[in-house]
N, C-alpha and C positions, 0 to 999 in steps of 0.2 A: 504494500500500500504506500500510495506517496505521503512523506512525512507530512502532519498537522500544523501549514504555517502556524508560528508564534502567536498572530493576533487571535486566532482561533480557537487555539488551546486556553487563550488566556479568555475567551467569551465564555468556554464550556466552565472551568473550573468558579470564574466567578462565580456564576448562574448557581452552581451547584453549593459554593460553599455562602452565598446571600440565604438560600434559600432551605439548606439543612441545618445551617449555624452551626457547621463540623471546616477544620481547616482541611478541606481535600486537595487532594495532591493529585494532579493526573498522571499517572504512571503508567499504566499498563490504555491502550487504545489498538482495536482492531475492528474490522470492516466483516459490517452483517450482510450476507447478501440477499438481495429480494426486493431492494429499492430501486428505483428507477428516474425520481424525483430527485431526491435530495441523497445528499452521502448520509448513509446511517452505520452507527457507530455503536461499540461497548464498550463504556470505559469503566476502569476502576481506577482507586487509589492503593489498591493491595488488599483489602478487605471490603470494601462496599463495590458494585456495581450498578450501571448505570443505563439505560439505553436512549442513544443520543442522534438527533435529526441536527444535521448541519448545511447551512443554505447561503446565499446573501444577504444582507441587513433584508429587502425588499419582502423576504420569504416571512420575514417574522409574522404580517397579517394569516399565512396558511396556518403557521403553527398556534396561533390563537383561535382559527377558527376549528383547527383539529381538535383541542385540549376541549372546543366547548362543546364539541361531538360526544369524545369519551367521556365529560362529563355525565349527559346526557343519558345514556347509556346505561352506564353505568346506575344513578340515581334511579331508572327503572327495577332495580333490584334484578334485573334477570339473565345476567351476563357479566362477566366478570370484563373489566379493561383497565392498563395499565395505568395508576395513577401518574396526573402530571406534578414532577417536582417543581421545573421550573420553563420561564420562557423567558429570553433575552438578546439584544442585539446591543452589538459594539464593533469597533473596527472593521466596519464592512460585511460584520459576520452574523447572524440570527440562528440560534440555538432553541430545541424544545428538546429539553430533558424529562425522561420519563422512566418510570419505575421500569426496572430490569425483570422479566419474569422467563422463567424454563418454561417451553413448550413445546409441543410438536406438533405437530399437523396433524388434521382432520381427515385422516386415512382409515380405519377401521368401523364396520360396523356401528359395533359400540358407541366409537366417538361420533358418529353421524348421528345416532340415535339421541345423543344426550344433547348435540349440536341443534338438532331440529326441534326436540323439545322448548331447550331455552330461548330459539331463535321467536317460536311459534307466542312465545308468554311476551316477548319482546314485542311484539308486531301487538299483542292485545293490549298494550298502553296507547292510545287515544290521544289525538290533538283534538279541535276545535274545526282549525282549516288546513288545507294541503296547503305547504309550504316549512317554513322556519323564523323566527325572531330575528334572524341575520342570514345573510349570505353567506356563502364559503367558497370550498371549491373539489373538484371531481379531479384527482392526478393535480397538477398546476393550473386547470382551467377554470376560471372565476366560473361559479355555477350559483345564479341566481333564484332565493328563496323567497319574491313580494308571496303573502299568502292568497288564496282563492278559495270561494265555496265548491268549484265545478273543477274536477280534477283530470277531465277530459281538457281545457281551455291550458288548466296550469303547465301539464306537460307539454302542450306545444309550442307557448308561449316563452315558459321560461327553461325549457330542456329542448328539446327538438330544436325551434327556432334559431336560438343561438348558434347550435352546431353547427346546421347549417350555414348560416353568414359565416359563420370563420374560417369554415371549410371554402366559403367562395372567395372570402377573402385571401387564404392561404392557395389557391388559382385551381380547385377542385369543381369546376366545371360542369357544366355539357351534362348528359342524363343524370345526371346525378341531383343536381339540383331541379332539373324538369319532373322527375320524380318527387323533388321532395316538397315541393309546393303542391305539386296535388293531392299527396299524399297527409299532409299538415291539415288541408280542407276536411277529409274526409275522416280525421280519425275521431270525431266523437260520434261516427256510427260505430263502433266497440264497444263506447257505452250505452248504449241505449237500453239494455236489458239489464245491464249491472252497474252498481253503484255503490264502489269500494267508503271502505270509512279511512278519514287520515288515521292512517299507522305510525309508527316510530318504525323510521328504516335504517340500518347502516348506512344505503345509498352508493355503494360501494364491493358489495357483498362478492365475493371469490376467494377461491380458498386459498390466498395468499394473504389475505386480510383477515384469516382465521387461523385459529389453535386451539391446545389443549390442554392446559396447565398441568404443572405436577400433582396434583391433587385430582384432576380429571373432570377440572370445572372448563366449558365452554369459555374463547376472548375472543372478543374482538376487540379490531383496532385498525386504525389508518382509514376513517367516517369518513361520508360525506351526507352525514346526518339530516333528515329533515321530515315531517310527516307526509306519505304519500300513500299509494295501492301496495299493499304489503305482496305483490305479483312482483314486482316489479324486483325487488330481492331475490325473488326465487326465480325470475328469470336471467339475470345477471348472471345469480350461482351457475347458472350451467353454460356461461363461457370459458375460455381458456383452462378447462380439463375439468370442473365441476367437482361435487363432493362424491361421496360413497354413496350406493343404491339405498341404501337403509334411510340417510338423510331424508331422502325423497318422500318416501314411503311412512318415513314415521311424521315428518310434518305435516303431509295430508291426512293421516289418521289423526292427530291431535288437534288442527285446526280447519283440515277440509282446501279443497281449493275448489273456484266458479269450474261449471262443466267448460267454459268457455274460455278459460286460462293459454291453450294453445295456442286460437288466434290471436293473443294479445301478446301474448311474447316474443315475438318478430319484433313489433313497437318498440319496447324496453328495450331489447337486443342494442337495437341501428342506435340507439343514444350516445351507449357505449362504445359502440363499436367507431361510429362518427367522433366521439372523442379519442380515441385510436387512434384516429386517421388525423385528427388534425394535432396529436401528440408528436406520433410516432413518424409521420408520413404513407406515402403513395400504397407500399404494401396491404393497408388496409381498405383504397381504394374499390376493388373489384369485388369486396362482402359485400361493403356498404351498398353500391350500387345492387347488386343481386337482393341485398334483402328489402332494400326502399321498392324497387321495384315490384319485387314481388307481392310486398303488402301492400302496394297501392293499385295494383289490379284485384287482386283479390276484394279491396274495399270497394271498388268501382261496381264491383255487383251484389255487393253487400245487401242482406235485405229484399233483393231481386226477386 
């Protein structure tokens, strides 16, 4: 790993020793892998451990709006997420310190079962409107939370819409946007027969933003928290390699899903995946197009 310039090391140790009231010393620092955003870090002093997101001063607004996710979350009582020690910016640098925890991933059985249980009690805490008390963001991308009563309007407006412009601004063209203006029209015929309640979502949900503690208590972590169609979690979950069969299987016996969950998952998908593309680049080009499209012919006879 390339050495911790000086100003860096001396943002994280501050941060840590303001906010523990212990004199830490950072000695030992290595690279967690699994991020993609920000370098993430475990640091100790030789006996405490730490786990540490490091960015530019700029980043420091994501790692406040993260800390207000896991709070969030967490305050549900039905998920366990790393508490935050501290959050801090100095010398160019923005740190979110956070409780170190042992875990491993959402691989067995078991842990699917106990994952979709807690997941399912998580999704039964209730907002008022779809949306959130503040904005945040999905990966680095500002992801806009004004609240709404109609949760058909919200996701087009404030998730779909967006992607798209950035996508056209980032020079992602041509069917793709021809698609997704028609597509944006047509999608409150999905709801017309169903009429989700705002949920508490991670917003985020993949099993890279999950684990399983040493105790063998469900976490999550790395939100992009807000109340929405608690579908909308579970269809995410089944991108980029999805949980165990068991997850599946146990969160619809404990909480049910609409018979109509399939056609709606396509929609959720392209969000994501649209954030992909305007992350990552061009590679994710050719889903996006395939899946805009396809849901927007299929809407075109919706109802027919």
């Amino acid at each position: 790993m390339t050495p911790l310039p000086i100003q860096a090391r001396t943002v994280i140790e501050r941060a840590i020793r303001e906010a523990a009231g212990e004199s830490f010393s950072l000695r030992d620092c290595e690279p967690v892998t699994g991020g993609c955003i920000h370098r993430a870090l475990r640091v100790a002093d030789g006996a405490t451990r730490y786990f540490v997101k490091l960015g530019p001063a700029e980043t420091q607004a994501m790692f406040e709006a993260e800390a207000d996710g896991l709070a969030a979350i967490r305050a549900s009582g039905t998920m366990r997420t790393p508490a935050t020690v501290a959050i801090a910016a100095h010398d160019g640098y923005a740190c979110l310190v956070l409780e170190h925890l042992d875990m491993e991933a959402v691989r067995t059985p078991e842990h699917g079962e106990r994952f979709a249980d807690a997941l399912a009690r998580m999704h039964a805490t209730q907002g008022e409107r779809f949306g959130w008390h503040r904005d945040n963001f999905i990966g680095s991308t500002p992801q806009s939370n004004t609240p709404y009563d109609n949760w058909a309007l919200f996701f087009v407006r404030e998730r779909l819409r967006p992607q798209f412009q950035r996508a056209r601004a980032l020079g992602f063209t041509g069917e793709l946007q021809r698609a997704g203006e028609r597509l944006m029209d047509r999608v409150p015929a999905l709801f017309l027969d169903y009429r989700p309640k705002p949920a508490l979502l991670h917003g985020d949900l993949w099993h890279g933003n999950a684990g399983i503690d040493a105790g063998g208590e469900p976490v999550l972590f790395d939100p992009a928290v807000h109340y929405g169609d608690r579908e909308s979690d579970l269809a995410m979950s089944e991108l980029f390699g999805g949980f165990p069969t068991r997850f599946y299987s146990t969160y619809r016996t404990v909480a049910g899903l609409d018979s109509d969950f399939e056609s709606r998952k396509p929609l959720y998908s392209l969000y994501h995946l649209l954030n992909h593309l305007n992350l990552f680049g061009r590679q994710y080009l050719r889903e996006c197009e395939r899946v805009a499209i396809r849901l927007e012919q299929a809407l075109a006879t919706h109802g027919r």
